[in-house]
KEMAR-786248 format. One line per 5 residues: number of its first residue (from 0); their letters; for each residue x, y, z of C-alpha. Coordinates in nm, 3 decimals, decimal comma. Layout:
# KEMAR-786248
NUM> A> X Y Z; ...
***
This chain:
# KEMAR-786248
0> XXXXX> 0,000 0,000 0,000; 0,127 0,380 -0,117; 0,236 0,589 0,204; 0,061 0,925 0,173; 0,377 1,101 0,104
5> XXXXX> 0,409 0,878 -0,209; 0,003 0,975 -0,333; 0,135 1,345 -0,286; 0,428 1,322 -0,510; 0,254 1,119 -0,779
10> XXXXX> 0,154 1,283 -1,119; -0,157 1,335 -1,306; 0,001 1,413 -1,589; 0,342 1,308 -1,825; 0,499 1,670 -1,755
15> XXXXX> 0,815 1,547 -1,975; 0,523 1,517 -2,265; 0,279 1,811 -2,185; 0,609 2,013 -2,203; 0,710 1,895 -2,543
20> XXXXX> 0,327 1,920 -2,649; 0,292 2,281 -2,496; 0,616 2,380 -2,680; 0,467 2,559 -2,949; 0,216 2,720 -2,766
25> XXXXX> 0,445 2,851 -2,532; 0,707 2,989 -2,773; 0,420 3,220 -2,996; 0,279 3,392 -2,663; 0,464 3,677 -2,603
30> XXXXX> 0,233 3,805 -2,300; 0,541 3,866 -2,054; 0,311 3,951 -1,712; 0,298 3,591 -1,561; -0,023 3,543 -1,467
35> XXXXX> -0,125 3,649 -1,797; 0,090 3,425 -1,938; -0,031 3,096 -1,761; -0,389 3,234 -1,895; -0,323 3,231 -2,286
40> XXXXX> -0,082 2,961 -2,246; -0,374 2,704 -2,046; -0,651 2,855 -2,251; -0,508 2,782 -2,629; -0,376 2,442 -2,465
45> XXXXX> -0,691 2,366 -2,290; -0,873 2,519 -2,667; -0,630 2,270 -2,849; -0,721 1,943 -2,712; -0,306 1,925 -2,542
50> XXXXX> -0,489 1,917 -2,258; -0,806 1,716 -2,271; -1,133 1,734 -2,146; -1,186 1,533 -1,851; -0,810 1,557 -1,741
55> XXXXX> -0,732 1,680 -1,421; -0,414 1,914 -1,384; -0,211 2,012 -1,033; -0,098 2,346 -0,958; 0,278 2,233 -0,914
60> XXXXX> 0,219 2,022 -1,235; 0,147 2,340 -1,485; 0,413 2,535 -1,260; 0,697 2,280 -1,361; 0,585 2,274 -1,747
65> XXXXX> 0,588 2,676 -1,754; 0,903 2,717 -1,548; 0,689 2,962 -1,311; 0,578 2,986 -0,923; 0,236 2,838 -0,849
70> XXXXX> 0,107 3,178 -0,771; 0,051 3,278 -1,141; -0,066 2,932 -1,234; -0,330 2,967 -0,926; -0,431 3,292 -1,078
75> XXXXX> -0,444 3,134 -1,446; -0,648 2,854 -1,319; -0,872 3,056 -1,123; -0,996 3,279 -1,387; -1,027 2,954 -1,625
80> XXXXX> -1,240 2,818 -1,371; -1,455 3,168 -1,364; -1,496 3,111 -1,726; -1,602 2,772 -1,692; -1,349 2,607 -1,886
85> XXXXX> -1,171 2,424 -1,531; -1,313 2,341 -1,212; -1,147 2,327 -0,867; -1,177 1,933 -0,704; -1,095 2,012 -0,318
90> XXXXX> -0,802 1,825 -0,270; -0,708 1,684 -0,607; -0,651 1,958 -0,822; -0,820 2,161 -1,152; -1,047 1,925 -1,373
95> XXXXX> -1,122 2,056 -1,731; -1,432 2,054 -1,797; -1,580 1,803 -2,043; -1,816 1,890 -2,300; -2,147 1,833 -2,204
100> XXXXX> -2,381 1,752 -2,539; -2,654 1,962 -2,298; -2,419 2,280 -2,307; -2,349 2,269 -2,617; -2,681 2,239 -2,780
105> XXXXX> -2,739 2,556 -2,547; -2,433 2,729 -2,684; -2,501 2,654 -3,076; -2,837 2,791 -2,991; -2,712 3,110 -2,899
110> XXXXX> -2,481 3,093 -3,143; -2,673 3,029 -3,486; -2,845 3,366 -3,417; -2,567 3,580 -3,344; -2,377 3,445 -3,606
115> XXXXX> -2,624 3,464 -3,821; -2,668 3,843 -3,735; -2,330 3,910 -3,813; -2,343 3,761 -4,138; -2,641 3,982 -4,224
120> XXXXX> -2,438 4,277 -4,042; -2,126 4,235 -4,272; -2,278 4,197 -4,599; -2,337 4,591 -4,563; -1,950 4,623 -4,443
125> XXXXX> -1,759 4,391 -4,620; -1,544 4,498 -4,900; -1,426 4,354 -5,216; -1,056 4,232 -5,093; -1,207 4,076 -4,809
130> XXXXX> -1,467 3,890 -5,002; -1,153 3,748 -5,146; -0,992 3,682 -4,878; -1,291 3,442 -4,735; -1,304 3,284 -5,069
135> XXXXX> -0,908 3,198 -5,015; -1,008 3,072 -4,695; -1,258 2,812 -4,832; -1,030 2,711 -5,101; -0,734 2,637 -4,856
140> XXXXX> -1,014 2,417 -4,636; -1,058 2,193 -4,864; -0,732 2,167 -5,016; -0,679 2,085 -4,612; -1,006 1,820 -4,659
145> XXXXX> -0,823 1,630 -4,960; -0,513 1,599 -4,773; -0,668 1,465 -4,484; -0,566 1,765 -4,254; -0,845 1,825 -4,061
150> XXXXX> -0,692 1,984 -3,798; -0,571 2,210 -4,029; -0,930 2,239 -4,161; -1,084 2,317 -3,806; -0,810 2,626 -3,771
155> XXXXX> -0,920 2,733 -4,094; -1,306 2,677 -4,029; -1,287 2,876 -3,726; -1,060 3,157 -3,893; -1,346 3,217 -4,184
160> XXXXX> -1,649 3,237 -3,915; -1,402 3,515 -3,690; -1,327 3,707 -4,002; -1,729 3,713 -4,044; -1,813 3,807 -3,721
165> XXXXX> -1,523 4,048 -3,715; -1,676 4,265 -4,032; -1,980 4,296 -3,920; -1,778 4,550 -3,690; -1,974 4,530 -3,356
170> XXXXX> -1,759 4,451 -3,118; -2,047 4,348 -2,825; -2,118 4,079 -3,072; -1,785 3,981 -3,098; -1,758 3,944 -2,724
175> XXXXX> -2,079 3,756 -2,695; -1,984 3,533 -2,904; -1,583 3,480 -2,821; -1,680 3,352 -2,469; -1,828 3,040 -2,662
180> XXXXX> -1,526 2,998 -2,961; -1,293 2,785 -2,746; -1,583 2,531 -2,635; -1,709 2,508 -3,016; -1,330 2,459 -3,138
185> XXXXX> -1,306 2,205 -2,930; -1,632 2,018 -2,991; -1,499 2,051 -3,378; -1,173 1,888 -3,293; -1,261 1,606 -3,078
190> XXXXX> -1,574 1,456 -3,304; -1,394 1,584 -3,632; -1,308 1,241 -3,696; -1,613 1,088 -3,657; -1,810 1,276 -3,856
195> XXXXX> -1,809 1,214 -4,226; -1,571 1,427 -4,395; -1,682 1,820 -4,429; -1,716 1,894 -4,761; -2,061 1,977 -4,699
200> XXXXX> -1,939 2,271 -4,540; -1,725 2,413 -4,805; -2,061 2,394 -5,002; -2,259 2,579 -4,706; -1,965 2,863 -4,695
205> XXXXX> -1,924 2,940 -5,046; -2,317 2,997 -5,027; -2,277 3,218 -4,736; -1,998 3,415 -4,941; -2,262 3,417 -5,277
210> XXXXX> -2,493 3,588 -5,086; -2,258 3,875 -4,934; -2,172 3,932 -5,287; -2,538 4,005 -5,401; -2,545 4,209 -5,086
215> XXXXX> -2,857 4,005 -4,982; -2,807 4,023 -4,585; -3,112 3,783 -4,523; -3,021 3,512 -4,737; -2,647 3,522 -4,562
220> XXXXX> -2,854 3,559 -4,256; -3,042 3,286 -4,353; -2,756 3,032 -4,518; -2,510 3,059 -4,210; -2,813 2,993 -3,945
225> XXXXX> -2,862 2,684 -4,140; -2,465 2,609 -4,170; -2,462 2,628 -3,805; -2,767 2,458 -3,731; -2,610 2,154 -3,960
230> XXXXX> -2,267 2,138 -3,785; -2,432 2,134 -3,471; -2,635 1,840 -3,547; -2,381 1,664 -3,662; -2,142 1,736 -3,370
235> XXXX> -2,377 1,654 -3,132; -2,433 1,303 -3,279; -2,048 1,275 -3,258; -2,065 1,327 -2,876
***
């Protein structure tokens, strides 16, 4: 039988790996104040599936992988858990929160409308060169689809809906809506292989780009609703 020193000193996690996985992540954030650091650095990690849903994490843990105190990982963790992406387990540690098919049928709910309002919002906005730029976008998904890179394709999925939202040039909206991105990226990531392949969504996002051309804000309205409405449907058989 384990003495209790031993159960303290054991590790929830490979910190030799979740270093090397981290590594990327922790090289591109170049937020210098710590406890803002440990934020970005646990939220894209946490966002990117290195750290999965379910997992639970110890302060000392995350302090060893970031090479920082425990008092800006407590902080980090802390305002995660505010957020409702971690929860505190008296005694054992932070546990990440899983995705619940229930929440996320709540937040696609929310979410079809307001994206679907920004899409209607931007088509009176959105200028010629960045028209283009979304049709790039789609192009680049599926060359990512034919190669097989759907991770690649998620990034790329998520990057065209931002750049929608982010013409329509209301920022409330924005802010609404980016407290739910990192729960939907996720969703995308973890059931992306189970669902059949998503060329149906190139097809639903060159529509929504067709109608921002004709300047028709109710039909973009109208086509990303039902792109949404879809996605979620499919993800939520995935779960």
């Amino acid at each position: 039988m384990k003495d209790q020193h031993t159960k303290n000193t054991e590790s929830s996690i490979n910190i030799e790996k979740v270093k090397q996985d981290l590594e990327p992540i922790i090289i591109n954030v170049t937020e210098r104040k710590l406890p803002q650091r440990a934020y970005q650095i646990l939220r894209l990690a946490i966002r990117n599936l290195k750290l999965l849903p379910g997992k639970t994490i110890l302060e000392r843990e995350i302090a060893e992988v970031l090479g920082m105190s425990r008092t800006p990982v407590r902080e980090a963790l802390i305002r995660l858990q505010t957020e409702g992406v971690v929860k505190l387990i008296p005694r054992k540690g932070f546990e990440i929160e899983p995705i619940e098919a229930k929440d996320l049928r709540e937040i696609y709910e929310v979410v079809e409308m307001l994206e679907g309002l920004a899409a209607k919002l931007s088509t009176t906005t959105i200028q010629q060169e960045q028209l283009s730029e979304l049709e790039t976008l789609i192009e680049q998904q599926e060359q990512a689809i034919n190669e097989e890179n759907l991770a690649e394709w998620a990034r790329l999925d998520n990057l065209f809906h931002f750049k929608i939202i982010g013409y329509a040039e209301n920022k409330r909206l924005l802010n609404v809506i980016d407290v739910h991105a990192d729960l939907l990226y996720r969703a995308r990531l973890i059931t992306v292989k189970k669902r059949p392949l998503p060329f149906q969504s190139i097809i639903e996002h060159r529509a929504i780009v067709a109608c921002m051309r004709a300047q028709d804000g109710e039909a973009a309205q109208a086509s990303m609703q039902s792109h949404r409405k879809r996605a979620r449907n499919e993800i939520l058989k995935a779960l």
